[in-house]
C-alpha positions, 0 to 999 in steps of 0.5 A: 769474579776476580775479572769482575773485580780487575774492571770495577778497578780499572773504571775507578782508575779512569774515574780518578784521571777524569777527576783530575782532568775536571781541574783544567790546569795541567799542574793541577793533574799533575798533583793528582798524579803525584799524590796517587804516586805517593800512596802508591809509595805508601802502601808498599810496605803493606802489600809486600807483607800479603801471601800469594793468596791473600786474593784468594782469600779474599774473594772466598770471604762471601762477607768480605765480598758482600761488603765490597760490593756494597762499598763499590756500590755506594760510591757510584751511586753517589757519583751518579747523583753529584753529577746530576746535580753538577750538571744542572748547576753547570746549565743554569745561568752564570750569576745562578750558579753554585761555586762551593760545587766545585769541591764535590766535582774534583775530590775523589772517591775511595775505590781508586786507592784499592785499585792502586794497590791491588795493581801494585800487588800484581806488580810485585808478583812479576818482580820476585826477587828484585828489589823491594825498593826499587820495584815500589819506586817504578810501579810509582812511577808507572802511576804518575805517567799513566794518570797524568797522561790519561788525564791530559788525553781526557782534558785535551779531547773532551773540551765541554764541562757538560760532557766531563760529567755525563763521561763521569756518570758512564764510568760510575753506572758501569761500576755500579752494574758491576759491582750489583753483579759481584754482589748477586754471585756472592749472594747466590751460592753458599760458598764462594770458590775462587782461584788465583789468576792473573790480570786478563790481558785480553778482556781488559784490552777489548774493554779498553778498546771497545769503550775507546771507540765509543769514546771517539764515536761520541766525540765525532757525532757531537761535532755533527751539525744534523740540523745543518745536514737536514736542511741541506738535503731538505 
């Protein structure tokens, strides 16, 4: 289940990068960056205090479970239904468009800021011993870059607005569909059993890798003219 858990949070981290990207203006993302830096700052002084099984303790909480499956639920149906709604304000006409619409396409969801610190959480586990300071201003660090450039990559190779926002509803569908199957394996036995693991590497790699070729796969069919290429070979 903890997989489970570890790819709801790396979608909700692409998701926040996405949300950045959607500014436009690189200074913008970078205050995107910055202030998840800052919460990452903040919320070292609560995660340093966890036991070593406070996971474990956690995914044992078949109600705790529950209402994490909903909350991650709720916010992706929300997300999916704002995108469609920013999409059809984004195809009607320019003078018929809705510009108070464009708080709902950049502020972010909650989901993100647990995936901070659930990460920064495993982080402090590779560091014991070191210190607590320093370990929380590098893992600040490692946010800034790896939102910042994440979203610059997205800026930079999904130039379209209308393609921001369908790459917006994928990532909250896949949390959605994991997140409904969280809450079937905690609705379905009558005790949760769970063990403390590690980040699986090798999945969240493959997943990476997997969504980055079908990232590149769309990118390459919508520069396809196929009306062009029929009415060549017609």
């Amino acid at each position: 289940m903890e997989l489970y858990i570890q790819i709801i949070f790396v979608l909700a981290l692409a998701k926040f990068c996405l949300k950045a990207a959607m500014t436009g203006r690189f200074w913008t993302m970078a205050c995107y960056a910055f202030f998840a830096a800052l919460v990452s700052l903040a919320l070292y002084p609560t995660v340093i205090e966890q036991p070593a099984t406070v996971i474990t303790n956690l995914l044992a909480d078949r109600e705790l479970v529950t209402d994490g499956a909903v909350l991650t639920t709720t916010e992706a149906i929300l997300g999916i239904f704002v995108s469609v709604f920013l999409l059809s304000n984004y195809f009607k006409p320019k003078g018929q468009r809705r510009k108070s619409v464009f708080v709902l396409k950049v502020v972010p969801g909650i989901l993100w800021i647990f995936a901070v610190a659930y990460f920064e959480l495993l982080f402090f586990r590779q560091r014991v011993g070191a210190d607590f300071g320093a370990t929380a201003a590098i893992y600040a660090g490692i946010v800034f870059a790896v939102v910042l450039l994440a979203a610059g990559f997205i800026h930079l190779f999904v130039r379209h607005e209308s393609m921001k926002l369908e790459l917006k509803i994928m990532l909250n569908m896949g949390i959605l569909l994991i997140g409904l199957l969280v809450n079937a394996s905690a609705a379905d036995s009558t005790v949760v059993y769970a063990t403390v693991s590690n980040v699986e590497w090798g999945a969240l790699a493959a997943l990476t890798a997997g969504t980055a070729c079908f990232f590149l796969l769309g990118l390459l069919l919508s520069k396809i003219n196929f009306k062009k290429l029929i009415n060549r070979h017609n």
